[in-house]
C-alpha positions as CSV (number, residue, x, y, z in Angstrom):
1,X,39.1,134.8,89.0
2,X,42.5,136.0,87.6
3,X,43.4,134.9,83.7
4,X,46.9,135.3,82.4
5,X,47.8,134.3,78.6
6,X,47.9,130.5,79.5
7,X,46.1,130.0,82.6
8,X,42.8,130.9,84.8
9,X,43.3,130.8,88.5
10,X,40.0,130.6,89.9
11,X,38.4,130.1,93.4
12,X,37.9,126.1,94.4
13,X,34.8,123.5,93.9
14,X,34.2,120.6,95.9
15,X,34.7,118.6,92.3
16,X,37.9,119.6,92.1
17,X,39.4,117.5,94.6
18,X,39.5,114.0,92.8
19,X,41.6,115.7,90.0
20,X,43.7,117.5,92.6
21,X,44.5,114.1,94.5
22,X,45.9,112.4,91.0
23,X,48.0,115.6,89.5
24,X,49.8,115.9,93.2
25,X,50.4,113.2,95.2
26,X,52.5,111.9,92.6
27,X,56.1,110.7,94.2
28,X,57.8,113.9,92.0
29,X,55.4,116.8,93.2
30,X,55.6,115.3,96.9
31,X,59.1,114.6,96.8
32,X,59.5,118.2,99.1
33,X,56.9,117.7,101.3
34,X,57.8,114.0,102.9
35,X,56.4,112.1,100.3
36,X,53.3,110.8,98.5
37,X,50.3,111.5,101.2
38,X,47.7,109.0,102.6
39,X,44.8,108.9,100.0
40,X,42.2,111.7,100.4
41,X,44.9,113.9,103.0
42,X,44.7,116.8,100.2
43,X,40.7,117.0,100.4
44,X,41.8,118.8,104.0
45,X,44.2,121.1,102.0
46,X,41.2,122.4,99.8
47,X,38.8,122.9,102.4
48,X,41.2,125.2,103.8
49,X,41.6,127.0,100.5
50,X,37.6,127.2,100.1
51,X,37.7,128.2,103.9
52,X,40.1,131.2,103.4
53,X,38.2,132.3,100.3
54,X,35.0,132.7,101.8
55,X,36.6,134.7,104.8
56,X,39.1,136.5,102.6
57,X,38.6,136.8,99.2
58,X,42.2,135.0,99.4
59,X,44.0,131.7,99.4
60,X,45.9,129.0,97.2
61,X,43.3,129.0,93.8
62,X,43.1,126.5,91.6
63,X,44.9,126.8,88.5
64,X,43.3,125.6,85.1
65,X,45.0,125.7,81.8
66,X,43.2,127.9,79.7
67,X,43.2,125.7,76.2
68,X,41.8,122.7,77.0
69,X,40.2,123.9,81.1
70,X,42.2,120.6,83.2
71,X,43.2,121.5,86.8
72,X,47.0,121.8,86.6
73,X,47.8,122.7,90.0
74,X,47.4,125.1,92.7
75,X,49.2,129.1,93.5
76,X,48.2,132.0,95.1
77,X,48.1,134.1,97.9
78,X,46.8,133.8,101.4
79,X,46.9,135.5,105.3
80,X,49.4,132.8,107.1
81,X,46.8,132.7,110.1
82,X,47.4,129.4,111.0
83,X,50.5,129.2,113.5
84,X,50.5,132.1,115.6
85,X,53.8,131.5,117.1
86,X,55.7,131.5,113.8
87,X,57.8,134.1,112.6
88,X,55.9,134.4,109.3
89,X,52.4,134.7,110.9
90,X,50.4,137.8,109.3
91,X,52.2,137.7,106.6
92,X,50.5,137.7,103.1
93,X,51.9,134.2,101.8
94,X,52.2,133.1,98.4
95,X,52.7,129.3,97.1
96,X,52.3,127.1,93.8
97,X,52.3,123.5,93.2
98,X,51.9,122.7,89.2
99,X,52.0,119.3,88.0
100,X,54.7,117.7,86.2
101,X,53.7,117.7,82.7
102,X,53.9,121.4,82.9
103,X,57.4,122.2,84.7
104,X,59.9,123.5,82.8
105,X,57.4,126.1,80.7
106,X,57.4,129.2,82.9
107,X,53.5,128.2,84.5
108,X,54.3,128.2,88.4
109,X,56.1,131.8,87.3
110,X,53.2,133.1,85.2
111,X,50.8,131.8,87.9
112,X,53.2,133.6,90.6
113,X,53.3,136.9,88.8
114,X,49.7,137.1,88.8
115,X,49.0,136.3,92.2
116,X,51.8,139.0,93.2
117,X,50.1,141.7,91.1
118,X,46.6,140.3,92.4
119,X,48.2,140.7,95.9
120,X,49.7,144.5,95.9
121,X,46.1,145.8,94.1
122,X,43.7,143.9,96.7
123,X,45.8,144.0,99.6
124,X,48.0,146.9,101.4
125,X,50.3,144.2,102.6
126,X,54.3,146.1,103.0
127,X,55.6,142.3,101.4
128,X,54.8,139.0,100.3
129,X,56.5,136.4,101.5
130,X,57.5,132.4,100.3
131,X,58.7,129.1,102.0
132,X,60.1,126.4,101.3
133,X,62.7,123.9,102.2
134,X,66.4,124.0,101.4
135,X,66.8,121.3,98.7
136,X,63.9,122.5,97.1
137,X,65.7,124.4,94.6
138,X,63.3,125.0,92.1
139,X,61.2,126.7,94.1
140,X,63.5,129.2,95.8
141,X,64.6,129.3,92.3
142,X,61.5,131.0,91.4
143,X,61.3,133.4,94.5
144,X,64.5,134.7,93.5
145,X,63.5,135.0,89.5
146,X,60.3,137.0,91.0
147,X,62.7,139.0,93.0
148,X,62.2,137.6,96.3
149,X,64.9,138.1,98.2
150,X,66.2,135.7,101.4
151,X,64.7,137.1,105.1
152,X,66.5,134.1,107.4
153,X,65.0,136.0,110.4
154,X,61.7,134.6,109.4
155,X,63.1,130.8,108.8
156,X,61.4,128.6,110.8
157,X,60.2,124.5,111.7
158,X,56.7,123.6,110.2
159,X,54.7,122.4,113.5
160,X,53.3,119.7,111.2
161,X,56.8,117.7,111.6
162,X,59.0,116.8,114.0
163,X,62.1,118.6,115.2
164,X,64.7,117.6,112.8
165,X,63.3,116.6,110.1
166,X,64.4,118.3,107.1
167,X,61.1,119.0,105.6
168,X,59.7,120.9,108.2
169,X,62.9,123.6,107.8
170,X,61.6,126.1,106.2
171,X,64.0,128.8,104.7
172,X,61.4,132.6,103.9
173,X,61.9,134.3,100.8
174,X,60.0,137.8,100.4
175,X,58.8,140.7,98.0
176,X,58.6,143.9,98.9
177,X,55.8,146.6,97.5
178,X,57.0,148.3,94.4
């Protein structure tokens, strides 16, 4: 479990997913990924983050606001193990998703920081790295305000969608060790 000022990003429970499903697949937070999702697709999303946890230690931990204990969202740091013919595979991968009524208050950066710092003392990966689509400016907005810089050798197509379709473009932001 990690706890910043604000926040508690802790490992996930079964329970979780119910709450997951409504702060997410809201037309906003989807808007980058293709749109709202068929009811219960995120369940498989956090079995793979209980999955990685109990091989790793690692993965995408659910984030709880630390004044009143809701699920706000989702960020960490995982192995990207998934894809081996991707340019990103091995990599030590970072991601956040916070829900709506929290953008705009520094969270998905707060939560970011501390899953970098958790990252450089538990792992000896050389970077971390980020993805993300080209329009989504907020979040490469963040990669670059936790200095990540651009790697475009590492840009890539998401397997999940077809050739062409902008949301499977994925441009790679990285971090390097301090």
């Amino acid at each position: 479990m990690i706890e910043t000022d604000r926040l508690v990003l802790r490992p996930w429970r079964e329970a979780d997913k119910p709450a997951f499903e409504a702060i997410i697949n809201t037309p906003a937070m989807m808007k980058e990924f293709g749109g709202v999702w068929p009811a219960g697709e995120h369940d498989a999303l956090i079995d793979m983050q209980i999955a990685d946890q109990a091989k790793t230690g690692l993965c995408m931990w659910a984030v709880d606001d630390r004044a009143n204990g809701y699920l706000i969202g989702i960020c960490g740091i995982r192995w990207s193990t998934r894809y081996p013919d991707l340019p990103v595979y091995g990599e030590l991968e970072i991601g956040w998703r916070i829900a709506e009524p929290y953008w705009g208050k520094g969270i998905a950066r707060e939560a970011a920081e501390a899953s970098i710092f958790y990252g450089w003392a538990h792992t000896d990966a050389p970077r971390i790295a980020a993805w993300t689509t080209i329009e989504n400016v907020r979040s490469w907005g963040l990669m670059e305000r936790l200095g990540m810089t651009r790697h475009a050798e590492l840009d890539f197509v998401h397997p999940k969608y077809e050739p062409g379709d902008p949301f499977g473009a994925m441009i790679v932001y990285a971090i390097e060790r301090p």
